[in-house]
SERO-848343 format. One record per atom (N, C-alpha, C): residue number from 1; z, y, x; residue in three letters. Coordinates in Angstrom, 3 decimals, decimal comma, padded with zeros to 6 digits, m for minus. Layout:
    n        up     north      east  res
  NUM         Z         Y         X  ala
...
//
This chain:
    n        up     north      east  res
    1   000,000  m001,171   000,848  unk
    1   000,000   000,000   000,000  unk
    1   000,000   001,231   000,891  unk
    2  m000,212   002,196   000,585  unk
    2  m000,892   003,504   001,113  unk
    2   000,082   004,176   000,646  unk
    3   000,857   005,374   001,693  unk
    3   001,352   006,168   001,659  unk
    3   000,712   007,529   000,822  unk
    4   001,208   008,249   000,147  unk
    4   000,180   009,377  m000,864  unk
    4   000,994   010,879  m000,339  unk
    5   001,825   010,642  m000,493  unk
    5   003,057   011,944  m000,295  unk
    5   002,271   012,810   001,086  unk
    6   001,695   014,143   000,833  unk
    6   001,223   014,679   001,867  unk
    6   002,946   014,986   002,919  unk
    7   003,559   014,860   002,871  unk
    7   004,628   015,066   004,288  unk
    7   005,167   013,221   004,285  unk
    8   004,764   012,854   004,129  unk
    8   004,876   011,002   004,559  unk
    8   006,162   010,414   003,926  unk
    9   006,923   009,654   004,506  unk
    9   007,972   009,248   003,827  unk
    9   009,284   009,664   004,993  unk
   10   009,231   011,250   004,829  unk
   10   010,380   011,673   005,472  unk
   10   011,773   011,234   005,415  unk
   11   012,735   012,544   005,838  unk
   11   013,886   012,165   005,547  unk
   11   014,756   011,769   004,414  unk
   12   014,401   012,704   003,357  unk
   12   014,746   012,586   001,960  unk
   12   014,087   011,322   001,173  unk
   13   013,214   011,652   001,145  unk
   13   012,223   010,018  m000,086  unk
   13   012,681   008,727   000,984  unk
   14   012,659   008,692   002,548  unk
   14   013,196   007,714   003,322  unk
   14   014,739   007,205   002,897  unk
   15   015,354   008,083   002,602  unk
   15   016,713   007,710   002,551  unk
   15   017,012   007,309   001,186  unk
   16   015,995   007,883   000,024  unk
   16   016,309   007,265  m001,488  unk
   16   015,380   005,982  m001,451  unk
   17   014,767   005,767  m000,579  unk
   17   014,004   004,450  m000,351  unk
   17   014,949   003,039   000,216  unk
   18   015,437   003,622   001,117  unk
   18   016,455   002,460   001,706  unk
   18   017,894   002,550   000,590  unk
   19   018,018   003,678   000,303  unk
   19   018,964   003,369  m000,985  unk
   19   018,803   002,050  m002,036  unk
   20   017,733   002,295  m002,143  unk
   20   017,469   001,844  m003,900  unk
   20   016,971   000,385  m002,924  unk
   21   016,433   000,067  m002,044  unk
   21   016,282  m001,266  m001,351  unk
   21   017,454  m001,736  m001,100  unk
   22   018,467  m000,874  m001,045  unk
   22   019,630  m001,795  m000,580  unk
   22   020,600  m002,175  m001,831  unk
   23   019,783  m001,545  m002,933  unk
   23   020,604  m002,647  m004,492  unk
   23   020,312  m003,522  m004,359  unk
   24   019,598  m004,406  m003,665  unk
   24   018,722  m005,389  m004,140  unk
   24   019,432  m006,461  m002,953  unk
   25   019,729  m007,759  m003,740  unk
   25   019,897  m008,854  m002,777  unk
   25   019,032  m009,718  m002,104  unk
   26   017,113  m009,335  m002,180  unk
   26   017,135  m010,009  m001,507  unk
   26   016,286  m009,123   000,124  unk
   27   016,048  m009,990   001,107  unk
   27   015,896  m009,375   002,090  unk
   27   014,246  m008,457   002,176  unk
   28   014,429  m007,093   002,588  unk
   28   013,338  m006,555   002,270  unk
   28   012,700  m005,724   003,673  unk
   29   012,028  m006,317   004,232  unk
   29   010,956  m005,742   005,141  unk
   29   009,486  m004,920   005,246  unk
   30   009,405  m003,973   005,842  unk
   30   008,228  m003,332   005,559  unk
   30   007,493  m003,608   007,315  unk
   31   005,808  m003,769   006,827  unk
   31   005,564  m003,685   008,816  unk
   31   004,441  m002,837   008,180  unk
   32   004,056  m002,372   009,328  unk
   32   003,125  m001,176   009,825  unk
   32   002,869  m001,331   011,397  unk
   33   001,848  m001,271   011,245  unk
   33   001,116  m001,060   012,620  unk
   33   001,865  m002,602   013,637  unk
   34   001,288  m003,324   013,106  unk
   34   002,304  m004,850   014,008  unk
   34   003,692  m004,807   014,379  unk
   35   004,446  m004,091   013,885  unk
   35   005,748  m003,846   013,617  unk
   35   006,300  m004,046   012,212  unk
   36   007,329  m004,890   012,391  unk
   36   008,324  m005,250   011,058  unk
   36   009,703  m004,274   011,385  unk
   37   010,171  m003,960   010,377  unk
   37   011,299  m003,360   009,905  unk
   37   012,096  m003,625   008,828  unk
   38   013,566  m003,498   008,692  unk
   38   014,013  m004,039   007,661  unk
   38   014,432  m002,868   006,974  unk
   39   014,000  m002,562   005,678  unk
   39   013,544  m001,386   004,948  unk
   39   014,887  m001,171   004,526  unk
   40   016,320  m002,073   005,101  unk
   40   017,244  m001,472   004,608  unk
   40   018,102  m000,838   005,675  unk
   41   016,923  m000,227   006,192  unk
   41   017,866   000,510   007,814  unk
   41   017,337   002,191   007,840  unk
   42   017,900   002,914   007,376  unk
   42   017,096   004,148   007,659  unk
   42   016,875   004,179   008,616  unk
   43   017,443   003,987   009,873  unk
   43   016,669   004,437   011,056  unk
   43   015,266   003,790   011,441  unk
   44   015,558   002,233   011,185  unk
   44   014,656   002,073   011,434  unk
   44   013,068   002,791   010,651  unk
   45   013,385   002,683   009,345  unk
   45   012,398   003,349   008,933  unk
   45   011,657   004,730   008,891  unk
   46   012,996   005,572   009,549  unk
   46   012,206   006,789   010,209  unk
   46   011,547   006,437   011,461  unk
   47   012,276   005,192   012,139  unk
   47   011,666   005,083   013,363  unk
   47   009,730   004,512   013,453  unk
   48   009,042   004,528   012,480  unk
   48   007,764   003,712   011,872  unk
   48   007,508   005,251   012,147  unk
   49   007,669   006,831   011,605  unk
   49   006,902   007,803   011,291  unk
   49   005,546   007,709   010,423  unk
   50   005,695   007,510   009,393  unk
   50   005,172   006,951   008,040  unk
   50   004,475   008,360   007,816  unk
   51   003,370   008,515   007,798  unk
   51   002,732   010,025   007,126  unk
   51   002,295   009,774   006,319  unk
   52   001,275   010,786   005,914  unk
   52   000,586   010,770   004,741  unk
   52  m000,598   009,781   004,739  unk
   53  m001,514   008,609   004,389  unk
   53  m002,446   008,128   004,718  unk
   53  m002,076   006,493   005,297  unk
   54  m000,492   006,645   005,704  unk
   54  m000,102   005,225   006,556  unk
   54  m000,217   004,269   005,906  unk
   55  m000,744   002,733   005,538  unk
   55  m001,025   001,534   005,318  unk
   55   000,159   000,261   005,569  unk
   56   000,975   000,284   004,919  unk
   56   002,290  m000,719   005,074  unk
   56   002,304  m001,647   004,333  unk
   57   002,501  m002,863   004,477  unk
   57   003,186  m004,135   003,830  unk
   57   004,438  m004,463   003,520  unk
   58   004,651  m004,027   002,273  unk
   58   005,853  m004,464   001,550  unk
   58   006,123  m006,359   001,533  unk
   59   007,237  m006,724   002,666  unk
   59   007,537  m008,061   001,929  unk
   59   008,751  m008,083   001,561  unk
   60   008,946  m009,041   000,543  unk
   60   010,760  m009,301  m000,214  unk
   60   010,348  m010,784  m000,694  unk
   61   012,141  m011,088  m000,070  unk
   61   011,744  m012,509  m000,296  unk
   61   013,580  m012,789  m000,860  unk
   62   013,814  m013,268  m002,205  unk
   62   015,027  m013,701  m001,916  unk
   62   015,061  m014,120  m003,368  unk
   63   016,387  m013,844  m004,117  unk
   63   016,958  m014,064  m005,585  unk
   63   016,222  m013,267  m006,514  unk
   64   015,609  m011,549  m006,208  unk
   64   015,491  m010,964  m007,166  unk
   64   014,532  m010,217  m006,701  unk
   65   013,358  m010,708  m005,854  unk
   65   012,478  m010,785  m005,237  unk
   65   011,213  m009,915  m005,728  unk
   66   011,008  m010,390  m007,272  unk
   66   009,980  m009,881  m007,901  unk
   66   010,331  m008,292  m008,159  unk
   67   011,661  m007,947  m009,522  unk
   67   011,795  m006,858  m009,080  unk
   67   011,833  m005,894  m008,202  unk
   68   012,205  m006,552  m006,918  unk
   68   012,724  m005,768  m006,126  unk
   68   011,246  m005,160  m006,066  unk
   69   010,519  m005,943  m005,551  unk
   69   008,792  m005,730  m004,598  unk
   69   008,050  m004,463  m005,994  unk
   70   008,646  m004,920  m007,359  unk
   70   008,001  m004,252  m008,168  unk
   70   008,416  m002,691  m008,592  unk
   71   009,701  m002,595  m008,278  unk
   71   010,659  m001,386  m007,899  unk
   71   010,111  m000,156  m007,254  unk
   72   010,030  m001,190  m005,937  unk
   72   009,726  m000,668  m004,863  unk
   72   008,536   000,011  m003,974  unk
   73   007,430  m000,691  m005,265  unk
   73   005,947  m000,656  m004,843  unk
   73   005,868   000,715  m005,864  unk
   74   006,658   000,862  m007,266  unk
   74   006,655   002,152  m007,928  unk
   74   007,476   003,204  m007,572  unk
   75   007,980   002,913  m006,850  unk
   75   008,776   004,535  m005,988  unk
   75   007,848   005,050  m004,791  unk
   76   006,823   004,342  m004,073  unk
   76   006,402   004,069  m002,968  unk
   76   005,113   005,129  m003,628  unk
   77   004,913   004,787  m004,327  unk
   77   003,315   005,225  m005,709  unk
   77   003,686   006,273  m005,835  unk
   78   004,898   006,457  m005,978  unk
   78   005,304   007,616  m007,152  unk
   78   005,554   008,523  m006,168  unk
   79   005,834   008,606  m004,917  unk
   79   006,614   009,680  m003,878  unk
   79   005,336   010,526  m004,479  unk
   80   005,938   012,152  m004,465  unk
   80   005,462   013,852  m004,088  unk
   80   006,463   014,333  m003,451  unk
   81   006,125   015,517  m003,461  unk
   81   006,539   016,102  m002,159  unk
   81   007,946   016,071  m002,588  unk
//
């Protein structure tokens, strides 16, 4: 999925991102650019520098798996500025 948000997934939408990933029990990773991250680490996920245009793979794998990925893929859609 494709980043849309012309300022990327900064500090703010980054941090309600790993929020709302970290309701979720099961384990949730994002990779970009041959790098995996575990989307419930802000740092790490500022550490990706996600702009506008960036191309990431959402995986979730666990108990509540589907929501989560389906959650997550509509906050991801939905970021503006």
């Amino acid at each position: 999925m494709m980043i849309i948000n012309s300022t990327g997934l900064h500090a703010r939408p980054a941090a309600k991102f790993v929020e709302k990933a970290s309701s979720y029990k099961s384990d949730i990773y994002i990779e970009y650019k041959g790098e995996e991250i575990n989307a419930k680490s802000i740092l790490s996920l500022m550490s990706l520098g996600l702009t506008q245009g960036s191309t990431i793979t959402l995986r979730v794998k666990g108990t509540d798996q589907e929501r989560a990925f389906q959650d997550l893929k509509t906050f991801i859609k939905g970021l503006t500025e």
